[in-house]
VMD Tcl script that builds the backbone (N, CA, C; Angstrom):
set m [mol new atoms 402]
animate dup $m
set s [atomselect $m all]
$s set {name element resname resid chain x y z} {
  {N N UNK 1 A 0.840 -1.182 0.000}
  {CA C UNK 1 A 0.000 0.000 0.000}
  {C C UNK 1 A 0.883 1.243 0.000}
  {N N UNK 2 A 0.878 1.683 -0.824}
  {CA C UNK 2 A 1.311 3.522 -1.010}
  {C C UNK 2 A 1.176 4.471 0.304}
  {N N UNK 3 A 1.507 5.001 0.995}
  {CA C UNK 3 A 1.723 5.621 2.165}
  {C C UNK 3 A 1.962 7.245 1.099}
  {N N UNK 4 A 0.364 7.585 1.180}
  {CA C UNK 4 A 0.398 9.148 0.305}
  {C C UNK 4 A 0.413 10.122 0.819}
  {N N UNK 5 A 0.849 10.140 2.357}
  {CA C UNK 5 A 1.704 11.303 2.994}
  {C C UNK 5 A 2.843 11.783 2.114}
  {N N UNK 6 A 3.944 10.002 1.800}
  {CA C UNK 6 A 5.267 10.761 1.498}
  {C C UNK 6 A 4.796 10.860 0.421}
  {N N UNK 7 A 4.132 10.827 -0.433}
  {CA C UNK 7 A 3.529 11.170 -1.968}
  {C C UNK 7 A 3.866 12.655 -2.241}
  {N N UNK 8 A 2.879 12.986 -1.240}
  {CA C UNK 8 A 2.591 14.515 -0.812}
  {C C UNK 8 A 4.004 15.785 -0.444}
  {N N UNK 9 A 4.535 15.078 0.242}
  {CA C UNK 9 A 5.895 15.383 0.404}
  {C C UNK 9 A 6.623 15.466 -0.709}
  {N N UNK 10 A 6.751 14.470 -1.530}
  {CA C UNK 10 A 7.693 14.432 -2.303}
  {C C UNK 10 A 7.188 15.531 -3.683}
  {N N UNK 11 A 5.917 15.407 -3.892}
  {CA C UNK 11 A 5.676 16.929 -4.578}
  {C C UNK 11 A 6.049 17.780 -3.664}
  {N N UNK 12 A 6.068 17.806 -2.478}
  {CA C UNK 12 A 5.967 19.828 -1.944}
  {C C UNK 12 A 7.841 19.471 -2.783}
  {N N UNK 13 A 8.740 18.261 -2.222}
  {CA C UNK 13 A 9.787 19.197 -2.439}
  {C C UNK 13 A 10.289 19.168 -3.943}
  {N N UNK 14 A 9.245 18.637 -4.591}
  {CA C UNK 14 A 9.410 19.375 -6.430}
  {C C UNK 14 A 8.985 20.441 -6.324}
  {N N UNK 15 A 8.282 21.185 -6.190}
  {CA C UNK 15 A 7.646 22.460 -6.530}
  {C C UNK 15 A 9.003 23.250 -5.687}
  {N N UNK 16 A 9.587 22.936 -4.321}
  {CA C UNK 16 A 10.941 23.800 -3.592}
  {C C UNK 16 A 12.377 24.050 -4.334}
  {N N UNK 17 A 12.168 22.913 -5.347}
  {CA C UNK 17 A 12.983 22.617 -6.017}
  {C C UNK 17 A 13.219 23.557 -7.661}
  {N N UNK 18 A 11.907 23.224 -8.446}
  {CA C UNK 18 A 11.631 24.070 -9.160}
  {C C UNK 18 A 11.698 25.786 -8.425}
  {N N UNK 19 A 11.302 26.401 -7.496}
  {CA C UNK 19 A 11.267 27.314 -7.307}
  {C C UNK 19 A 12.482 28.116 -7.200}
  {N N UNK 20 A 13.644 27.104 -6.220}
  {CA C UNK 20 A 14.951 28.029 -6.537}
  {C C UNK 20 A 15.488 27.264 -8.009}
  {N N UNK 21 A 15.250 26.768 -8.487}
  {CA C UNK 21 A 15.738 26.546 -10.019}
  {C C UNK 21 A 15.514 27.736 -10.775}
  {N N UNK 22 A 14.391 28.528 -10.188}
  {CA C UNK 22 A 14.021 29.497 -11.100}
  {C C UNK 22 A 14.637 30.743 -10.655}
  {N N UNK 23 A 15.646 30.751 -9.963}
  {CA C UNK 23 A 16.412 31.710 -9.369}
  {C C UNK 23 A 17.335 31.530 -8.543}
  {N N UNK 24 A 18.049 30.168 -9.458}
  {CA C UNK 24 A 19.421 29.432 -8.952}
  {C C UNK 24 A 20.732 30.109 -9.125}
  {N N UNK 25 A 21.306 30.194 -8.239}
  {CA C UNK 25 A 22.808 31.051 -7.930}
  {C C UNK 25 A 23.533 30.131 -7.144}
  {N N UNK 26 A 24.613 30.746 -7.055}
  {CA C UNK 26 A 25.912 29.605 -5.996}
  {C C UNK 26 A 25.349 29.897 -5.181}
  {N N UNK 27 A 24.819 30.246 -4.013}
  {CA C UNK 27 A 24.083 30.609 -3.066}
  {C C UNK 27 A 23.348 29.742 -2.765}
  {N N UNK 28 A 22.414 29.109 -3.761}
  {CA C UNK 28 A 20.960 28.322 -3.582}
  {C C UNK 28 A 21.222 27.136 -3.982}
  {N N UNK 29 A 22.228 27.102 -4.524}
  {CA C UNK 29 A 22.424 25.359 -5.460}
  {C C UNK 29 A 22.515 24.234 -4.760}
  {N N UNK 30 A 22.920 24.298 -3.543}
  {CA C UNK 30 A 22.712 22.882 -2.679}
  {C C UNK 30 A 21.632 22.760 -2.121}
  {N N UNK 31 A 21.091 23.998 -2.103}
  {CA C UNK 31 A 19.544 23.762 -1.270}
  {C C UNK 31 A 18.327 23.045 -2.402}
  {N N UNK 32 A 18.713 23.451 -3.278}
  {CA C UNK 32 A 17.937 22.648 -4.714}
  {C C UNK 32 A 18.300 21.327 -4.706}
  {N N UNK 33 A 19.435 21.100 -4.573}
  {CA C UNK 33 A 20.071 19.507 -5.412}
  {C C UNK 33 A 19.357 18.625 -3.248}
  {N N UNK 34 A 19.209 19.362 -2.147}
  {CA C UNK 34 A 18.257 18.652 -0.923}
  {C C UNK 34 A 17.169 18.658 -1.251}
  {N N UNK 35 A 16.553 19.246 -1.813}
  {CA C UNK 35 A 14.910 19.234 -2.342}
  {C C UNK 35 A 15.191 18.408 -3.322}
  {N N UNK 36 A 15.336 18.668 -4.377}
  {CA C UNK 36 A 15.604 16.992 -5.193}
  {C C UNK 36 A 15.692 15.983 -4.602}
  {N N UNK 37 A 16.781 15.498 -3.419}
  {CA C UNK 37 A 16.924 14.433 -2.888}
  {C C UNK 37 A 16.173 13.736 -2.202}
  {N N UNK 38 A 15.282 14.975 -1.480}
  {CA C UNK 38 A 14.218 14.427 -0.426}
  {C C UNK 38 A 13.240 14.350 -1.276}
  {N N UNK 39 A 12.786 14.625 -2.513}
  {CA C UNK 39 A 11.476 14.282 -3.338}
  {C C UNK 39 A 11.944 12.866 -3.759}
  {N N UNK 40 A 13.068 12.743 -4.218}
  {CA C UNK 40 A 13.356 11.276 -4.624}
  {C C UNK 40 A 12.993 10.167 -3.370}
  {N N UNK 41 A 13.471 10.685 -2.413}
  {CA C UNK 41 A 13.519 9.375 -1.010}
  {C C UNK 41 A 12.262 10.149 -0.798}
  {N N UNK 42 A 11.746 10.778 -0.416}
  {CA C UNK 42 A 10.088 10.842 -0.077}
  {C C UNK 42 A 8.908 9.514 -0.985}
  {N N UNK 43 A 9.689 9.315 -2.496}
  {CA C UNK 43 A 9.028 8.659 -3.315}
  {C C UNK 43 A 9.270 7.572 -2.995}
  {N N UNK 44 A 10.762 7.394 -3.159}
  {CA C UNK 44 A 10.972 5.749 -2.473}
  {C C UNK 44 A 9.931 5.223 -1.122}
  {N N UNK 45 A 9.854 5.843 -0.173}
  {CA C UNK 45 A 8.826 5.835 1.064}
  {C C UNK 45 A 7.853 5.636 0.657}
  {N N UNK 46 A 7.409 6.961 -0.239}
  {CA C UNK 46 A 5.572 6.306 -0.330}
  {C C UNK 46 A 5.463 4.849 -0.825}
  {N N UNK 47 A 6.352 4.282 -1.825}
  {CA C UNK 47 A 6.162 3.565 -1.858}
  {C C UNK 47 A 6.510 1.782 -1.710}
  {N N UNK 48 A 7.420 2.215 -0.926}
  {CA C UNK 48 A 7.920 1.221 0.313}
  {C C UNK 48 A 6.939 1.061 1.534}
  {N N UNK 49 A 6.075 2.563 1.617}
  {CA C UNK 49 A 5.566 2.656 2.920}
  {C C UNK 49 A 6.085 2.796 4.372}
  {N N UNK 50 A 6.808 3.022 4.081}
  {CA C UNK 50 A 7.654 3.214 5.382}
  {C C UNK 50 A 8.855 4.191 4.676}
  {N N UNK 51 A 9.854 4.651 6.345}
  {CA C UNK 51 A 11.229 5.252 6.076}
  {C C UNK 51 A 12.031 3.706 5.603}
  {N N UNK 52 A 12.515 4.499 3.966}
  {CA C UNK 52 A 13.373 3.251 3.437}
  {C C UNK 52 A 15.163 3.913 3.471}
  {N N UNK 53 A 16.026 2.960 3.828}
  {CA C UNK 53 A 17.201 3.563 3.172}
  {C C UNK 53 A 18.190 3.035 2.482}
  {N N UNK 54 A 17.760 4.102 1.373}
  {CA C UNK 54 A 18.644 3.441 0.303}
  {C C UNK 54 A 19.545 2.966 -0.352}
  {N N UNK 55 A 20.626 3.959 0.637}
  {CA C UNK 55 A 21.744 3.482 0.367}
  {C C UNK 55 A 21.839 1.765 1.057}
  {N N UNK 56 A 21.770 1.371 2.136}
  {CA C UNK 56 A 21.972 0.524 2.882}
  {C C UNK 56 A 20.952 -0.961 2.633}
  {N N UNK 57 A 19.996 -0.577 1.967}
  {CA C UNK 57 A 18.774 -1.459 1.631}
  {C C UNK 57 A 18.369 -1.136 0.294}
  {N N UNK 58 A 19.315 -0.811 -0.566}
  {CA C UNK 58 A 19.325 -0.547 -1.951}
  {C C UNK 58 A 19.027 -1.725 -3.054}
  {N N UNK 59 A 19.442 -3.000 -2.883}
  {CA C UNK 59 A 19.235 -4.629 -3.010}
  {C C UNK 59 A 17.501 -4.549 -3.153}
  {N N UNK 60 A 16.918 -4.912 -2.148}
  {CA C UNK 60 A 15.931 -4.539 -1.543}
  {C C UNK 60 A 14.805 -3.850 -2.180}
  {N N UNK 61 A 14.697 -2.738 -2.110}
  {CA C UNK 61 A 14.443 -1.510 -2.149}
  {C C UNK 61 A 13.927 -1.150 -3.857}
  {N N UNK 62 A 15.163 -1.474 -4.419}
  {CA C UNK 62 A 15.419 -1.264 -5.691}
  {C C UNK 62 A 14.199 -2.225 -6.582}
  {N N UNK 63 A 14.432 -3.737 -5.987}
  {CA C UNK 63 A 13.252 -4.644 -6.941}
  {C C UNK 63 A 12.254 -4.224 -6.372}
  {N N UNK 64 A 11.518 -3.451 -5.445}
  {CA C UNK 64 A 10.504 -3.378 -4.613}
  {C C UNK 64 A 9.998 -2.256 -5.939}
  {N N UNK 65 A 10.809 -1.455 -6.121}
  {CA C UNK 65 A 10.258 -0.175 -6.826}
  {C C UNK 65 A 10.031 -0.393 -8.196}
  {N N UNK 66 A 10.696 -1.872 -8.879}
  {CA C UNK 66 A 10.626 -1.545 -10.120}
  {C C UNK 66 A 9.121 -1.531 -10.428}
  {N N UNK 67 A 8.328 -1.972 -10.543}
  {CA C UNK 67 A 6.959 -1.859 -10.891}
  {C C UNK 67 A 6.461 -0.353 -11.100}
  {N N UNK 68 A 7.556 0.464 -10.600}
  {CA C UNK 68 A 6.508 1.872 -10.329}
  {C C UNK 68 A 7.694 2.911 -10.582}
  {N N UNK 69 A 8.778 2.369 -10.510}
  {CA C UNK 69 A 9.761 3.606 -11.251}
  {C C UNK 69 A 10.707 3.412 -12.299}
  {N N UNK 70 A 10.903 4.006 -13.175}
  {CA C UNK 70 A 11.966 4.044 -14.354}
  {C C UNK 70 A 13.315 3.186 -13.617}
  {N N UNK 71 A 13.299 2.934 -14.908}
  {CA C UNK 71 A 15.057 2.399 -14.644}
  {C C UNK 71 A 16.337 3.330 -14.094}
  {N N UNK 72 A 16.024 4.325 -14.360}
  {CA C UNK 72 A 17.476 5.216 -14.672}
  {C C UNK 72 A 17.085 6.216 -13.322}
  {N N UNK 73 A 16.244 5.723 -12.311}
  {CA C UNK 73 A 15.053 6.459 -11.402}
  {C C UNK 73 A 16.676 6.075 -10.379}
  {N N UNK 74 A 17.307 5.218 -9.690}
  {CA C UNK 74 A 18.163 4.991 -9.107}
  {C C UNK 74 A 19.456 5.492 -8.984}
  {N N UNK 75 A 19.808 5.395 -10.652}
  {CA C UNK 75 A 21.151 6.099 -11.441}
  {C C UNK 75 A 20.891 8.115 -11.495}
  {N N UNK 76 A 19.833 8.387 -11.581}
  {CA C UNK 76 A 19.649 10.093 -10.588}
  {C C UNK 76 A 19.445 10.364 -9.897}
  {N N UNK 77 A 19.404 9.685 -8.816}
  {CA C UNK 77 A 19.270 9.585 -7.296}
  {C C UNK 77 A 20.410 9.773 -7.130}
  {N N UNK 78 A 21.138 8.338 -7.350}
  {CA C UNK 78 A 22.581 8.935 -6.778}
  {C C UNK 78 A 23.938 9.845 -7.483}
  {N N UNK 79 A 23.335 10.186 -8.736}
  {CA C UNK 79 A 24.087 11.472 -9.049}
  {C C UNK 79 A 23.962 12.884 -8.570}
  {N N UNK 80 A 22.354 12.868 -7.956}
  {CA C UNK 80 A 21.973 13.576 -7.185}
  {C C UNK 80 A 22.936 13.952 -5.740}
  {N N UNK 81 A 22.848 12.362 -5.147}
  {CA C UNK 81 A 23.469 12.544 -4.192}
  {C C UNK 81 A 24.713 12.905 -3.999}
  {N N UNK 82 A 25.376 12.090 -5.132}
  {CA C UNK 82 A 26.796 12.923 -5.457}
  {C C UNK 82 A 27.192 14.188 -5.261}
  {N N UNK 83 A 26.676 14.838 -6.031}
  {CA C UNK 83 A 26.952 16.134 -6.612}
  {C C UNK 83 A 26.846 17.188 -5.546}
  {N N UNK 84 A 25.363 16.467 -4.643}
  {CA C UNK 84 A 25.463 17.426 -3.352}
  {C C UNK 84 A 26.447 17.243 -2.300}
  {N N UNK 85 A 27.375 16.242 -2.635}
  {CA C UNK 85 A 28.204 16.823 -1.683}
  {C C UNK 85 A 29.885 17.423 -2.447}
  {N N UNK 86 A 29.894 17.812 -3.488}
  {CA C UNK 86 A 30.872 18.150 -4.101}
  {C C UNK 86 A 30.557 19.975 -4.051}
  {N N UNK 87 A 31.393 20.775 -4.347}
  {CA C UNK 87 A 31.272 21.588 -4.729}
  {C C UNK 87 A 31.036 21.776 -5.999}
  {N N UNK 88 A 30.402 23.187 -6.232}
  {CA C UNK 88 A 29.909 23.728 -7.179}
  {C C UNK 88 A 29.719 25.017 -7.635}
  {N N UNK 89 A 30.631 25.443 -8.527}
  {CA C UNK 89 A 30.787 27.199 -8.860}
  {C C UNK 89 A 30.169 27.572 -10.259}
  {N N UNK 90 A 29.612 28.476 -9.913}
  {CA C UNK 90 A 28.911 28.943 -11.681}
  {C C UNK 90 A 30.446 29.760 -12.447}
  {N N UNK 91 A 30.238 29.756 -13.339}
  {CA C UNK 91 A 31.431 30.117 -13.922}
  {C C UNK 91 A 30.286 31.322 -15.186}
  {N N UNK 92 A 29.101 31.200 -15.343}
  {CA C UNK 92 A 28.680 32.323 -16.310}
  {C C UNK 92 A 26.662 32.122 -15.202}
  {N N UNK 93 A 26.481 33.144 -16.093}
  {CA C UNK 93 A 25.026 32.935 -15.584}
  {C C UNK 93 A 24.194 31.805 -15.941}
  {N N UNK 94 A 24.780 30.224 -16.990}
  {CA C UNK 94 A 23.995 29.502 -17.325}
  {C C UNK 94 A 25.093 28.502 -16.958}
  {N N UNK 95 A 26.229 28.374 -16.538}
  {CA C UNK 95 A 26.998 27.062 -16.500}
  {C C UNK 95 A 27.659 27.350 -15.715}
  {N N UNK 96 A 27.427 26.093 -15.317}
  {CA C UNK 96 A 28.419 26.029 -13.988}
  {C C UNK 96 A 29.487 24.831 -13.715}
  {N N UNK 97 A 30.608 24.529 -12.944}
  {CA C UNK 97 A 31.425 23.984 -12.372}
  {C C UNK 97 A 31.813 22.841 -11.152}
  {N N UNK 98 A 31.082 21.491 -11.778}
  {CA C UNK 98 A 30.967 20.814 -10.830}
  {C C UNK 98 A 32.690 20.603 -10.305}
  {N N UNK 99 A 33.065 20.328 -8.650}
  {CA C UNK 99 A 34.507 20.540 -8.826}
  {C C UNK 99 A 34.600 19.315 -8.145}
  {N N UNK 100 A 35.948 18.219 -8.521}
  {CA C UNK 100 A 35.929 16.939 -7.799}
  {C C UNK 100 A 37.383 16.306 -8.544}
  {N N UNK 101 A 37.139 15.061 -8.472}
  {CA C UNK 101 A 38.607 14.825 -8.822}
  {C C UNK 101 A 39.141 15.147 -10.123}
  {N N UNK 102 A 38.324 14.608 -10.975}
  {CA C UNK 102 A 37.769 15.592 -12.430}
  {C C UNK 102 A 36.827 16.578 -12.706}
  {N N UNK 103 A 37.000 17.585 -12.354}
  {CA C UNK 103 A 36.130 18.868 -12.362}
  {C C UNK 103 A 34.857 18.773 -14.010}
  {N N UNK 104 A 33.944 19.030 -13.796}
  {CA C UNK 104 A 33.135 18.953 -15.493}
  {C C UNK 104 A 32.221 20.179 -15.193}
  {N N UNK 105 A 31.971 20.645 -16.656}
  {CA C UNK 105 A 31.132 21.522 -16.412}
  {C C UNK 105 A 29.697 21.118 -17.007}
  {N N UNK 106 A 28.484 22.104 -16.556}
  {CA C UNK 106 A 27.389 21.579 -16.698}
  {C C UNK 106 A 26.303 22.789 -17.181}
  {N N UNK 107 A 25.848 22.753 -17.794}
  {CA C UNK 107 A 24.061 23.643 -18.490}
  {C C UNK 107 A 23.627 23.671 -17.606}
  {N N UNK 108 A 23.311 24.859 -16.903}
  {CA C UNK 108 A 22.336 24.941 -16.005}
  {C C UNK 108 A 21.091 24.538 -16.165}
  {N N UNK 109 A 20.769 23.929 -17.156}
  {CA C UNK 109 A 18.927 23.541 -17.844}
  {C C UNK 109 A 19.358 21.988 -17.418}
  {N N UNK 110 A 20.725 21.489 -17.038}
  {CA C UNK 110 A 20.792 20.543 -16.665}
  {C C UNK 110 A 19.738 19.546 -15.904}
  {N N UNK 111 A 19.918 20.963 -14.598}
  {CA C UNK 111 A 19.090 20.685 -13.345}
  {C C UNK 111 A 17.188 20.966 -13.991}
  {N N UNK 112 A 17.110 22.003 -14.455}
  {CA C UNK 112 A 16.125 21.843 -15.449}
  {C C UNK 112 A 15.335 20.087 -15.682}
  {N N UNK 113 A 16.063 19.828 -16.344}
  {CA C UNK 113 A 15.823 18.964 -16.508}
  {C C UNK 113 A 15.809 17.383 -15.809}
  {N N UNK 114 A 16.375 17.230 -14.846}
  {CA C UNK 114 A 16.756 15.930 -13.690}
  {C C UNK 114 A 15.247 17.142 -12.988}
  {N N UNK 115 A 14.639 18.214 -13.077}
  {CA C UNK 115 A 13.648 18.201 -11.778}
  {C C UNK 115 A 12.224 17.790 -12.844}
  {N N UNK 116 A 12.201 18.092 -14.169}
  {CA C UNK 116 A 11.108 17.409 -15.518}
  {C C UNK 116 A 11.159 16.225 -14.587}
  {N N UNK 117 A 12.539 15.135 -14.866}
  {CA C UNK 117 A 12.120 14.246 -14.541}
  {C C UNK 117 A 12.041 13.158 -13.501}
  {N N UNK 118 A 12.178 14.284 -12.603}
  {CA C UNK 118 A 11.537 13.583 -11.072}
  {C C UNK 118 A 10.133 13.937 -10.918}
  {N N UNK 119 A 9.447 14.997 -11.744}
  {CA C UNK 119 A 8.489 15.089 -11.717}
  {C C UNK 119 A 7.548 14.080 -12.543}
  {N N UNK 120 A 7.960 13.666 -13.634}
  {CA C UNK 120 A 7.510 12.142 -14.684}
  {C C UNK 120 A 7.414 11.143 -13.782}
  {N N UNK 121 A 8.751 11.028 -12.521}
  {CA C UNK 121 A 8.601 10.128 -11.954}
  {C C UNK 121 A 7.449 9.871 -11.262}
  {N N UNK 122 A 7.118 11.371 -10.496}
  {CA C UNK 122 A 5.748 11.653 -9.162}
  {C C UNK 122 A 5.052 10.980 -10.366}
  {N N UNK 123 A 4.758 11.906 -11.363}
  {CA C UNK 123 A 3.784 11.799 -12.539}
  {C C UNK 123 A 3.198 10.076 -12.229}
  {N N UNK 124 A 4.385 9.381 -12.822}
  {CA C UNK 124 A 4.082 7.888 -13.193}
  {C C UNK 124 A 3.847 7.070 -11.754}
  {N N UNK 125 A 4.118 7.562 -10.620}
  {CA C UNK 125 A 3.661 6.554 -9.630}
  {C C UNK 125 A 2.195 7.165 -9.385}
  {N N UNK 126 A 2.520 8.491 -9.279}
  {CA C UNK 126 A 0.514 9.207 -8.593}
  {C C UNK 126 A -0.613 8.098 -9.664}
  {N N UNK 127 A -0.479 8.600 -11.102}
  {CA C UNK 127 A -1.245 7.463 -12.006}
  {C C UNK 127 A -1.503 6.252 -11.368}
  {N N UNK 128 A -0.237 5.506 -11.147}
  {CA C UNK 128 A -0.403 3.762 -11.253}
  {C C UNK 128 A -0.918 3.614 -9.844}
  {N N UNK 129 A -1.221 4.429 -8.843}
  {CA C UNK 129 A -2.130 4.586 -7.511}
  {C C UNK 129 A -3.499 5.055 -7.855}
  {N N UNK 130 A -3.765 6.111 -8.481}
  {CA C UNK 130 A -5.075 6.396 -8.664}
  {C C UNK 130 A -5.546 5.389 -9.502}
  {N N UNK 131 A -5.132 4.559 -10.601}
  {CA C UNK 131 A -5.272 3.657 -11.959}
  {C C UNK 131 A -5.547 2.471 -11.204}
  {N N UNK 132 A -4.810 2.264 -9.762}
  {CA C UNK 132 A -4.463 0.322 -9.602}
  {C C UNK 132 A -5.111 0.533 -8.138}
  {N N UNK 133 A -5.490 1.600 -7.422}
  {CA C UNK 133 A -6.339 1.697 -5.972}
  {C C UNK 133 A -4.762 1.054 -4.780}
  {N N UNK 134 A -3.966 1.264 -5.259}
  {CA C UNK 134 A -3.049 0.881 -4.736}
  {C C UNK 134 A -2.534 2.010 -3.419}
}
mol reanalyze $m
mol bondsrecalc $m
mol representation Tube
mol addrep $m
């Protein structure tokens, strides 16, 4: 059963997410890439139903979800998680400077886009709950 508290959650922190996206600076950029993170593990929860963790119960966790999330739903999670703990410098008003052992740079529509599709993700589980009474 879906636990649509963290459902709920995990939209508020898309919409927190989108919001400083829309007025992302070095300033705000880690607080975006925690709202991402917690919409992702908010999702994992709802639909684990419980606090899941992922790193540690990832085995687990992972076949539990396939029914209800993308493949590649795991593989931006933890680039997600990555990244938030690396530094990160804008270098123009649209690109910025992920910095680490190999430094890369990145499109700011990047993030743009990883929050589209955590939102496809909400998208595709809210459906297969309202669709399956699940």
């Amino acid at each position: 059963m879906v636990n649509l508290e963290y459902l709920k959650r995990s939209k508020d922190e898309i919409k927190k997410s989108m919001k400083i996206f829309n007025s992302l600076n070095q300033n705000n950029i880690s607080n975006m890439l925690f709202h991402m993170q917690n919409s992702m593990l908010y999702l994992v929860d709802s639909i684990y139903g419980k606090h899941a963790d992922v790193v540690n119960d990832y085995a687990l966790i992972k076949e539990k979800m396939q029914n209800f999330l993308d493949n590649d739903f795991f593989e931006n999670y933890f680039l997600i998680h990555n990244m938030s703990r690396k530094e990160i410098k804008f270098i123009s008003p649209k690109n910025l400077t992920i910095i680490g052992k190999k430094p890369y740079q990145l499109n700011k529509n990047y993030f743009k886009e990883l929050i589209i599709k955590l939102i496809t993700y909400f998208n595709n589980v809210y459906l297969k709950v309202e669709n399956n009474g699940i």
